[in-house]
PAZAPA-4460 file (N, C-alpha, C; in steps of 0.05 Angstrom, whole numbers, plus 32768, in hexadecimal, padded with zeros to 4 digits):
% residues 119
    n_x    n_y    n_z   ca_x   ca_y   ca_z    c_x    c_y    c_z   seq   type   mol
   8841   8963   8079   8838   8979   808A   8821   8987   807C     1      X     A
   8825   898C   8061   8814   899D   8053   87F2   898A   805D     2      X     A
   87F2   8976   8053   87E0   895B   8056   87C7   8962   8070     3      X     A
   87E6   895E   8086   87D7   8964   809A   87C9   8981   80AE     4      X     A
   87D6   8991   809F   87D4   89B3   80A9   87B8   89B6   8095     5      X     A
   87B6   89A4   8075   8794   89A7   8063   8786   8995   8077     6      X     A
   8788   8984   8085   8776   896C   809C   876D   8974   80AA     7      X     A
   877B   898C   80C2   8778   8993   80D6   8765   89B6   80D0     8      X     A
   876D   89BB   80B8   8759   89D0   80AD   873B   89CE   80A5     9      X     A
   873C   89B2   808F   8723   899F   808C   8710   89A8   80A4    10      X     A
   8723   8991   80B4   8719   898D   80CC   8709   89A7   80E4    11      X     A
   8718   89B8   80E7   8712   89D7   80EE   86F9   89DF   80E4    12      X     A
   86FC   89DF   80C2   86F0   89EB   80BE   86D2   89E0   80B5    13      X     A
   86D5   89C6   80B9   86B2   89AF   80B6   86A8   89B3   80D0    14      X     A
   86B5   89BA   80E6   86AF   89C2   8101   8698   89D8   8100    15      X     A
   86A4   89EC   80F9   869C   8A04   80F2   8680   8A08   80E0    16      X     A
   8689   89F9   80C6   8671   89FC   80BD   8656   89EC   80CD    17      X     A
   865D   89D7   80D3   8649   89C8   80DF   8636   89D1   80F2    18      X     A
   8648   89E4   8108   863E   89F4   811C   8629   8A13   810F    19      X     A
   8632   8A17   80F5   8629   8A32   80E1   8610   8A20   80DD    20      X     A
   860E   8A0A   80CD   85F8   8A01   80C1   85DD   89F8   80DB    21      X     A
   85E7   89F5   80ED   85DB   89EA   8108   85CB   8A0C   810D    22      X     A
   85DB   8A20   8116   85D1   8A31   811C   85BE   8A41   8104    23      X     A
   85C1   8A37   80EE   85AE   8A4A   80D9   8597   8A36   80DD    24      X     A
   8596   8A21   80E0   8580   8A11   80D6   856E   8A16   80F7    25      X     A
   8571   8A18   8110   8575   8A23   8124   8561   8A3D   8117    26      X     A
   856F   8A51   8108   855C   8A67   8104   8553   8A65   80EE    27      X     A
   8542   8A4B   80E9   852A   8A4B   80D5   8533   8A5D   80BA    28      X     A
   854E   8A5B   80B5   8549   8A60   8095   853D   8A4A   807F    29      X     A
   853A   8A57   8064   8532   8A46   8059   853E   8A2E   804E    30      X     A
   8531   8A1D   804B   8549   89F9   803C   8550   89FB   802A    31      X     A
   8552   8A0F   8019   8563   8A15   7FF4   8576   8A22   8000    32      X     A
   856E   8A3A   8013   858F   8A49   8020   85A2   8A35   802F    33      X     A
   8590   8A2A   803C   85A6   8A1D   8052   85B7   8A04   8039    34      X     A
   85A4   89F8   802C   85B6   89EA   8018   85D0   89F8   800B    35      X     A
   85C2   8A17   7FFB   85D0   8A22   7FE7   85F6   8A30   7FFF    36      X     A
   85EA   8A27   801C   8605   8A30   802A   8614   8A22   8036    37      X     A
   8606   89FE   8036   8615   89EF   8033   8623   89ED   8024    38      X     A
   8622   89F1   8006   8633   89DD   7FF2   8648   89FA   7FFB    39      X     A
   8640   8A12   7FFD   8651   8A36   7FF3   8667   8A1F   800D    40      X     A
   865D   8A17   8021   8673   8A14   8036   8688   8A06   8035    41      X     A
   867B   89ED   802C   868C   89D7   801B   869B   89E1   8001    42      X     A
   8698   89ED   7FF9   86A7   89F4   7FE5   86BD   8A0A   7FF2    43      X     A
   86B2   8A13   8004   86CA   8A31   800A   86E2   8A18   8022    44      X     A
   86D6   8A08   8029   86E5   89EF   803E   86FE   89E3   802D    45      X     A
   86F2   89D7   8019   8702   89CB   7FFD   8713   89DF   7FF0    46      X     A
   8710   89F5   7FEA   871F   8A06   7FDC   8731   8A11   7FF1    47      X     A
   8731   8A20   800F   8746   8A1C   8021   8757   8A02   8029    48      X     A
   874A   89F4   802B   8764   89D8   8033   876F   89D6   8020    49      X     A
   8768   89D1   8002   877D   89D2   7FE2   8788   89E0   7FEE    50      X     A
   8788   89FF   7FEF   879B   8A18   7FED   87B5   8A0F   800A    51      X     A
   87AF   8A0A   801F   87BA   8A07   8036   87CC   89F1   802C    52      X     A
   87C1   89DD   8022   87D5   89C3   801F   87EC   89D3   8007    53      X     A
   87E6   89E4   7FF5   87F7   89EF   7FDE   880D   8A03   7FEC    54      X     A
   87FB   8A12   8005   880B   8A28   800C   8821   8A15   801F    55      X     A
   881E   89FE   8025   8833   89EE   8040   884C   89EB   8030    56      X     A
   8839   89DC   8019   8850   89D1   8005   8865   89E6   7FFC    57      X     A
   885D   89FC   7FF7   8866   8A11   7FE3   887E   8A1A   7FFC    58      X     A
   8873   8A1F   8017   8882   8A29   802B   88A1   8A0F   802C    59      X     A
   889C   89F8   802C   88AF   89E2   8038   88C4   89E5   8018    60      X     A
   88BC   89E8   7FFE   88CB   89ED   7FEA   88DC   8A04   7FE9    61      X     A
   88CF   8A1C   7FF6   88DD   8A30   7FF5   88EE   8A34   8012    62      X     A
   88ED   8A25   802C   88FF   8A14   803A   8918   8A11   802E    63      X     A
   8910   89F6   8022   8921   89EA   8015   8939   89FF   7FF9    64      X     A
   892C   8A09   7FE9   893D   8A20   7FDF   894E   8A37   7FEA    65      X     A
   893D   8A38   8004   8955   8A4D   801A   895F   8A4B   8017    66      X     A
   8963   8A2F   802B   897D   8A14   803F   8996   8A14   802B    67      X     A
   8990   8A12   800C   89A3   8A0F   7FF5   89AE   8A29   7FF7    68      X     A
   899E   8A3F   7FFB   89B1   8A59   7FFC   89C2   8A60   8010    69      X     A
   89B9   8A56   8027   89BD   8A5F   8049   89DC   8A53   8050    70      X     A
   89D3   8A38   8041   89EE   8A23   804C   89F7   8A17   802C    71      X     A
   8A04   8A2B   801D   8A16   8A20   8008   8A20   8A07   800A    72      X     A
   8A30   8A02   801B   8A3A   89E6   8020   8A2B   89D0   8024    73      X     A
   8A13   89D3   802A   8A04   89BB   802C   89F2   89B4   8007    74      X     A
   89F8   899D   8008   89F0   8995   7FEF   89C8   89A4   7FE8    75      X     A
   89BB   89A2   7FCC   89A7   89AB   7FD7   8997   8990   7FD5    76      X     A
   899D   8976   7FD8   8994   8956   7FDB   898D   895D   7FFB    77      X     A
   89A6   8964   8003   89A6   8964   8023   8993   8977   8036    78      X     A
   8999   8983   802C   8983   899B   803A   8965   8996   8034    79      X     A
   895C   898B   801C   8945   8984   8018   893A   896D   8028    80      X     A
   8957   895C   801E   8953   893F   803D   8946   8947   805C    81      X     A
   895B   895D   8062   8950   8969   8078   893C   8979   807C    82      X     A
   892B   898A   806B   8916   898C   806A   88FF   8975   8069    83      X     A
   88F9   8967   8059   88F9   8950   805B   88EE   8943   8070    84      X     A
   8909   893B   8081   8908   892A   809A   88F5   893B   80B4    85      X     A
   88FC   8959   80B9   88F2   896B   80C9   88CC   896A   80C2    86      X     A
   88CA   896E   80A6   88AD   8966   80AA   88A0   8947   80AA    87      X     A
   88B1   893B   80AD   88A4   8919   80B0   88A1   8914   80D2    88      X     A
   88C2   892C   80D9   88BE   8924   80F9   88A7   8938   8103    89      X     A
   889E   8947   80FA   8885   8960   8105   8872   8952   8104    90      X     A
   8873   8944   80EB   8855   8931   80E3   8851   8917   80FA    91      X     A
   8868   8916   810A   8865   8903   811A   885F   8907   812D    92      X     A
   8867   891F   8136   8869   892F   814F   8848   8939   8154    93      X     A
   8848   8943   813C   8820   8944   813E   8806   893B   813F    94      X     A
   8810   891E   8135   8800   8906   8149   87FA   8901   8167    95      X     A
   880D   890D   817D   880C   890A   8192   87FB   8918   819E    96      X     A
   87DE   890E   81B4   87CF   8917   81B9   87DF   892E   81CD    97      X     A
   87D1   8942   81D4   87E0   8958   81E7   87FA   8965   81DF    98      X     A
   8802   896E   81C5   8816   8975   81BB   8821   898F   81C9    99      X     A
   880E   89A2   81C8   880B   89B8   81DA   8811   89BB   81F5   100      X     A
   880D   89A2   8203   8809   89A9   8225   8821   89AC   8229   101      X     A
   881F   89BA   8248   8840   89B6   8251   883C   89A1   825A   102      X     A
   8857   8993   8258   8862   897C   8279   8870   897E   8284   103      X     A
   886A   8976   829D   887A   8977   82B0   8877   8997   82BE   104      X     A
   885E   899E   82C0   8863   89B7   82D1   8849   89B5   82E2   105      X     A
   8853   89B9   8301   883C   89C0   8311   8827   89D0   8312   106      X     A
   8810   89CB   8306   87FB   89DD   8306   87F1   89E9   8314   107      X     A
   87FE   89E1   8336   87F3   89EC   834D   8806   8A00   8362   108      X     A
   8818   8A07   8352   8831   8A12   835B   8827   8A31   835E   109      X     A
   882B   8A39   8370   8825   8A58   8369   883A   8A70   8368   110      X     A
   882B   8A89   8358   8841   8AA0   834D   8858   8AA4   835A   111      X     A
   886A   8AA4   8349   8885   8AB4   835B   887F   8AC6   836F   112      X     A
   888B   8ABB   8384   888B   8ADA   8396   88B0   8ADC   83A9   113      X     A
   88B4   8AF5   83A6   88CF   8AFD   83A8   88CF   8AF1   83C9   114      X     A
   88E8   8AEC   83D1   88E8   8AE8   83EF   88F1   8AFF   83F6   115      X     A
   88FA   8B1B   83EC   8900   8B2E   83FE   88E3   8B3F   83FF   116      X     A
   88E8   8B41   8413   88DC   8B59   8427   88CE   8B70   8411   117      X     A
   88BB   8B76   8419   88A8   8B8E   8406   88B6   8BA5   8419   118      X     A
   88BC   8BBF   8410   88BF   8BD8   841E   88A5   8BEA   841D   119      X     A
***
């Protein structure tokens, strides 16, 4: 999860800059600035996705240390197992194009309206 939450940030955020560097060069700054704010961008891109992939990780460990507190009885092999498995199945789940959409609902349905009578 961590992997893919630094990917999809990467990703976000090369968007971003690309569209920044498009629009400065757009307003005729100079080619040492626009360079000197490429690399500043790339570097601030690289140093958030590290931190994001650290902060996923750090979050699913400290998960995992709850679960050991929450549910005594569960071994802490097991709970980590199950931690574990929940992010392998998310990681799978987030491959699927349209993760977001609803299904199965009529788009063309319109607002509730009460059948009784207005006074």
């Amino acid at each position: 999860m961590g992997v893919k939450v630094a990917a999809d940030l990467r990703r976000n955020l090369g968007v971003v800059k690309e569209k920044l560097l498009e629009k400065l060069s757009a307003a005729f700054v100079p080619a040492d600035a626009l360079d000197n704010t490429r690399h500043f961008l790339e570097t601030v891109v690289k140093d958030v996705t590290g931190a994001a992939h650290g902060l996923t990780k750090e979050a699913l460990l400290r998960i995992k240390t709850h679960l050991v507190d929450l549910f005594p009885s569960l071994s802490p092999t097991l709970t980590s197992k199950m931690v574990d498995e929940a992010e392998t199945e998310a990681n799978n789940n987030d491959e699927r194009p349209g993760k977001y959409e609803m299904k199965n609902i009529d788009q063309s349905t319109k607002p509730f309206t009460s059948s009784k009578s207005k006074l």
